[in-house]
C-alpha positions in Angstrom: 2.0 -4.1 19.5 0.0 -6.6 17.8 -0.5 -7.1 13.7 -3.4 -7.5 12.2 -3.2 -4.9 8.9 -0.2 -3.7 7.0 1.7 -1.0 8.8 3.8 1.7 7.5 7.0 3.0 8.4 6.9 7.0 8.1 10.3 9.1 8.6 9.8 12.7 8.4 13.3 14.5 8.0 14.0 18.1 8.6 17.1 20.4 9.6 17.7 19.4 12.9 15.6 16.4 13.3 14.4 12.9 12.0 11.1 11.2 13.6 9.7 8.2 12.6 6.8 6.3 13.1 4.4 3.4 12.6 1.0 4.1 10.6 -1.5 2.0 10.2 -3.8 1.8 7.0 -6.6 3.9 8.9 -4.0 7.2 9.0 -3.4 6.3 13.0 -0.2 6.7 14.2 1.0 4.1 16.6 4.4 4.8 17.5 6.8 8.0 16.9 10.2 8.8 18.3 12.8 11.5 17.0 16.8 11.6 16.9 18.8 14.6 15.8 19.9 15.3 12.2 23.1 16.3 11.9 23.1 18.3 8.5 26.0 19.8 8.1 28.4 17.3 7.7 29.1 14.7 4.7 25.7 12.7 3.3 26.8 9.4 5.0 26.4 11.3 8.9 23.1 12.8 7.9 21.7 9.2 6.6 22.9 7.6 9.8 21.1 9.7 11.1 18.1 8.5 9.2 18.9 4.9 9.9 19.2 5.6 13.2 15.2 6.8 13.7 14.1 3.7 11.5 16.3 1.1 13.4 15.2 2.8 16.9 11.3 2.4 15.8 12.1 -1.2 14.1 13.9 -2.1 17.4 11.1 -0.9 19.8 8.2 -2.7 17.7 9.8 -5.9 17.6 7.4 -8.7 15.2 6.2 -6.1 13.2 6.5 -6.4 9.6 6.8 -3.1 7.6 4.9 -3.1 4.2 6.8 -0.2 3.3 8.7 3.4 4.2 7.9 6.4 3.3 9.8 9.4 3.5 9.5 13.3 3.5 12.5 15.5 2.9 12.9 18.8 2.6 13.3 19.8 -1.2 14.1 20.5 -3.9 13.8 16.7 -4.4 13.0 14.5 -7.3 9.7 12.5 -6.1 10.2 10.2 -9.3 13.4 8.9 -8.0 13.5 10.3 -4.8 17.2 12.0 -5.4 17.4 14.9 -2.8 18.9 17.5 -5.1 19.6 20.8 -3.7 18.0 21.0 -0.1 18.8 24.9 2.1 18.1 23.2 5.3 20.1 20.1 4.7 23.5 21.1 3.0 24.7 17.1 3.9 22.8 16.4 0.7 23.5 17.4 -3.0 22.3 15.3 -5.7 21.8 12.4 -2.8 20.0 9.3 -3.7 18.2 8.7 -0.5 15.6 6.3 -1.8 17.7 4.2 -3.3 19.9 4.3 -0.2 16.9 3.5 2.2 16.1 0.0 -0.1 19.9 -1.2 -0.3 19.4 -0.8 3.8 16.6 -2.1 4.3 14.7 -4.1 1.4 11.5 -2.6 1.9 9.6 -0.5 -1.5 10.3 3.6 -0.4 8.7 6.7 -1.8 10.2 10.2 -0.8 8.0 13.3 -1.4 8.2 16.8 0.0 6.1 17.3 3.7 3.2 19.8 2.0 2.6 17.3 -0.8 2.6 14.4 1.6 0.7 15.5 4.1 -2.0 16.0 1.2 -2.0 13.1 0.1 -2.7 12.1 4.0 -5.5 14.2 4.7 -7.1 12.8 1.4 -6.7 8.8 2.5 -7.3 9.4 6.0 -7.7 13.3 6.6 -10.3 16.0 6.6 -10.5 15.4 2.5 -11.2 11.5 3.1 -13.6 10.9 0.0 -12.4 13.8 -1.9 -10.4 13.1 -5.1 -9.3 16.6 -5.9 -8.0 18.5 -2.8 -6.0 21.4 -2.3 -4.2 21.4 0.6 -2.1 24.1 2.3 0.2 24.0 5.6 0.3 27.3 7.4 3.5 27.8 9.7 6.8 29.1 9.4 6.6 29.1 5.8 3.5 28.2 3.6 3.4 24.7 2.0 0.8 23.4 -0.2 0.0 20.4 -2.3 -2.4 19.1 -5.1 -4.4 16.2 -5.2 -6.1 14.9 -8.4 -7.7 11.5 -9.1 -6.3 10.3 -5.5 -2.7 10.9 -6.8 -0.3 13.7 -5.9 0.4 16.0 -8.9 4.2 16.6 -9.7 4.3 18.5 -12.7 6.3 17.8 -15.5 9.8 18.1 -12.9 8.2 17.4 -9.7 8.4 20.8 -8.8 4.8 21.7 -8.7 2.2 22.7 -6.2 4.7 26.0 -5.3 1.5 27.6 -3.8 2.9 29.3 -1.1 4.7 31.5 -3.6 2.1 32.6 -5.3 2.5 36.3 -5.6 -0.5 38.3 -4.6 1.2 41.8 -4.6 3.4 42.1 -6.8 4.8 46.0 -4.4 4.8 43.4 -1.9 7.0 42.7 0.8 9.7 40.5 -0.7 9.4 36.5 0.5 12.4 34.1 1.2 12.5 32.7 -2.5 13.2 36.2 -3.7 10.0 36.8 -4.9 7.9 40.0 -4.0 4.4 39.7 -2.5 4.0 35.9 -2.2 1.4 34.5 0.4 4.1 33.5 2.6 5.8 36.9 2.8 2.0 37.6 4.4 0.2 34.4 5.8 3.1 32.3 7.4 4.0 32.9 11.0 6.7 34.6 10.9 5.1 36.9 8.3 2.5 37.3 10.5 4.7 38.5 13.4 6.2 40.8 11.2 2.9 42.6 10.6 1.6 43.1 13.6 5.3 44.6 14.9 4.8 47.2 12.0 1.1 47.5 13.1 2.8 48.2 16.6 4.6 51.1 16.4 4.1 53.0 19.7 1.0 51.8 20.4 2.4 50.5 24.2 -1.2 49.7 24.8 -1.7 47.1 23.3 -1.9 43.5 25.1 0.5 42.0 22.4 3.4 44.8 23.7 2.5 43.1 27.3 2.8 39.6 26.2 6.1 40.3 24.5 7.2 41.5 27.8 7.4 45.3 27.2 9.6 44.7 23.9 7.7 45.3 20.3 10.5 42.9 18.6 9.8 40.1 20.5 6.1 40.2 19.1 5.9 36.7 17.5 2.6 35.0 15.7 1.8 33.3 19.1 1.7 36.0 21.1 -1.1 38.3 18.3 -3.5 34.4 18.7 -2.8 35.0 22.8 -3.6 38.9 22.3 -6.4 38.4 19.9 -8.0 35.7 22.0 -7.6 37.8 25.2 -9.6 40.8 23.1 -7.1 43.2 21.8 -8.2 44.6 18.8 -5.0 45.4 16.9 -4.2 41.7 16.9 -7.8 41.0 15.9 -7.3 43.6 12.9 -3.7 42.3 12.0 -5.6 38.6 11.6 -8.3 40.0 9.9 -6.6 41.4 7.7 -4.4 38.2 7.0 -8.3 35.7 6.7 -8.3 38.9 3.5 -5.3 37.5 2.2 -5.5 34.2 2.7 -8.9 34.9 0.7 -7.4 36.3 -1.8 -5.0 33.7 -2.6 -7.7 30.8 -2.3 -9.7 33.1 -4.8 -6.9 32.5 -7.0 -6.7 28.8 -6.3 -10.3 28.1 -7.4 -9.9 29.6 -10.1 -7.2 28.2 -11.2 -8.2 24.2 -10.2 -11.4 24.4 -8.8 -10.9 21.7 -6.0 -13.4 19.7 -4.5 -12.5 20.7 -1.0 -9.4 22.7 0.2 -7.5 21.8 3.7 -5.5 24.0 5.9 -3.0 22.5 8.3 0.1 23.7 10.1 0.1 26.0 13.5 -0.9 28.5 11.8 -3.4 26.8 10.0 -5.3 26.0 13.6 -5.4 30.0 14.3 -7.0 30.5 10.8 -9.5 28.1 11.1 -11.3 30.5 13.6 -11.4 33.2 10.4 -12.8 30.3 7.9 -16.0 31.6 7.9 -15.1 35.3 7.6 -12.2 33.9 4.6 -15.6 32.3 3.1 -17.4 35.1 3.1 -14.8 37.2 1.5 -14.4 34.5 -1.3 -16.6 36.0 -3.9 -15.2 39.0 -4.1 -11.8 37.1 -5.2 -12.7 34.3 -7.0 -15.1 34.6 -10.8 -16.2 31.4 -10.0 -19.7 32.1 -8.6 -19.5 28.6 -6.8 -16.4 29.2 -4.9 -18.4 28.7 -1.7 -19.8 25.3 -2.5 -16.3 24.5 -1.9 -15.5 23.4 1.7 -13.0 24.5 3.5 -11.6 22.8 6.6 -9.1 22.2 9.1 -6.7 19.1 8.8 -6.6 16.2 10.9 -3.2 15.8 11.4 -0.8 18.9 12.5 2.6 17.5 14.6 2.0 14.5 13.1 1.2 15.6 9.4 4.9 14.6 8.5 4.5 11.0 9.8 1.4 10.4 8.5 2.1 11.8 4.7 5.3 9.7 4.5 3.2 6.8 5.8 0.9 8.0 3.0 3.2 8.0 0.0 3.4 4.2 0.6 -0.1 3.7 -0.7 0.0 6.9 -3.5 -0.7 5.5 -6.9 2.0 8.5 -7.9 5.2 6.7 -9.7 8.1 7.8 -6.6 9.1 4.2 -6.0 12.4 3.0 -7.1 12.7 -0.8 -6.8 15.8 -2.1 -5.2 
């Protein structure tokens, strides 16, 4: 690989994995690998870990000079000094300084965000929001993510704790959500929530393509199999993601009228299936938002989905946001 631009080292961390890549300054991802994160051990195996995907992907691109790393880690984290403080999916890591830890390793300036507010930040430098100054972004999949964007930076909050959008409560009788909370767009929106509803919708209705593509067993019903069934014409999985474009238009009724973005981005697996509902979701819009604009708003698909992680850690190098801690 040739250098003719700065590049950017991106490590995206989760519970059982760590890829990293190389980003250019156009968003493009030029090389990715992955190792396994071990996790539930002490903090100095699960960074090993971490130096192991950035010395694989430093040892493969031999004459590249990094400009700098950026990292995204599961929270709750502190982006302002980027101390992982109290992460479910990595228990390795209480209170862990893993910025700090990355520049005494390798010299190089390192931000550490969460994945949602990353991956924001991407699609705004590089993304479907390129241009846009205030975007709302949102990552449909197992859970829902979101992030803020305003004046080109990634908004914190007075903790770095902000940008919680995904628990948002929308009914408060709701089913209750994974942070305890009743009613939250996740506990409706996210994939798993997803599958959920249409295996309530199911019942005994053995008709219905979804049963077949579960082979015969209702529980097995998962989010992939209502976009195979909805796709292949069945209409209870075409009413079950109906019914979720309502919600989802709901909550981004809510979100106008509470920041009134420029544009709003939805990425995540997830995300791809509702973007074939973004024009129902806009027409529905109205009715949820008192903003009598809302639909000057655009709404579109991200550019980046498996590589969202990679590219917003690549992104937080170049974030005016203060999440750098100098060596």
């Amino acid at each position: 690989m040739k250098q003719s631009e700065p590049i950017y080292l991106g490590i995206d961390i989760g519970g059982t994995k760590v890829a990293s890549g190389l980003v250019n300054g156009d968003g493009d991802v030029l090389y990715k690998t992955r190792v396994p994160m071990i996790s539930n051990r002490d903090a100095a195996t699960g960074f090993a870990a971490v130096r192991d995907a950035i010395d694989a992907t430093l040892a493969a691109n031999r004459g590249i000079t990094v400009a700098g790393i950026g990292i995204c880690s599961p929270g709750p984290l502190d982006p302002h000094t980027g101390v992982v403080t109290n992460p479910p999916n990595l228990p390795c890591w209480r209170g862990f300084p893993l910025a700090d830890e990355v520049v005494k390793a390798y010299g190089l300036p390192t931000k550490v965000d969460n994945d949602a507010n990353a991956a924001g930040l991407a699609e705004s430098l590089w993304g479907a929001a390129k241009g846009y100054d205030e975007v709302f972004y949102a990552t449909l999949g197992t859970g829902v993510g979101t992030g803020i964007i305003l004046n080109g930076k990634i908004f914190h909050g007075r903790t770095g704790a902000a940008a919680e959008g995904g628990h948002m409560t929308i009914n408060f009788s709701g089913p209750k959500c994974g942070c305890g909370k009743n009613g939250c767009i996740e506990a409706y929106a996210s994939g798993s929530a997803i599958g959920r509803r249409a295996r309530n919708e199911l019942g005994e209705n053995s008709t219905s393509k979804m049963v077949e593509l579960a082979g015969g067993n209702v529980n097995a019903v998962t989010a992939e199999i209502v976009a195979q069934a909805w796709r292949a014409g069945d209409p209870l999985a075409t009413r079950v993601l109906e019914e979720t474009a309502d919600l989802l238009a709901i909550w981004l009724g809510n979100i106008v009228d509470l920041l009134e973005p420029k544009i709003m981005v939805i990425g995540g697996g997830v995300g791809e299936l509702a973007s074939h509902w973004f024009h129902h979701i806009q027409e529905q819009l109205p009715k949820w938002s008192v903003n009598q604009r809302c639909n000057e708003i655009p709404l579109k698909l991200a550019r980046y989905n498996a590589d969202a992680g990679l590219a917003g850690a690549a992104a937080l190098c170049l974030s005016g946001a203060r999440t750098e801690v100098v060596a």
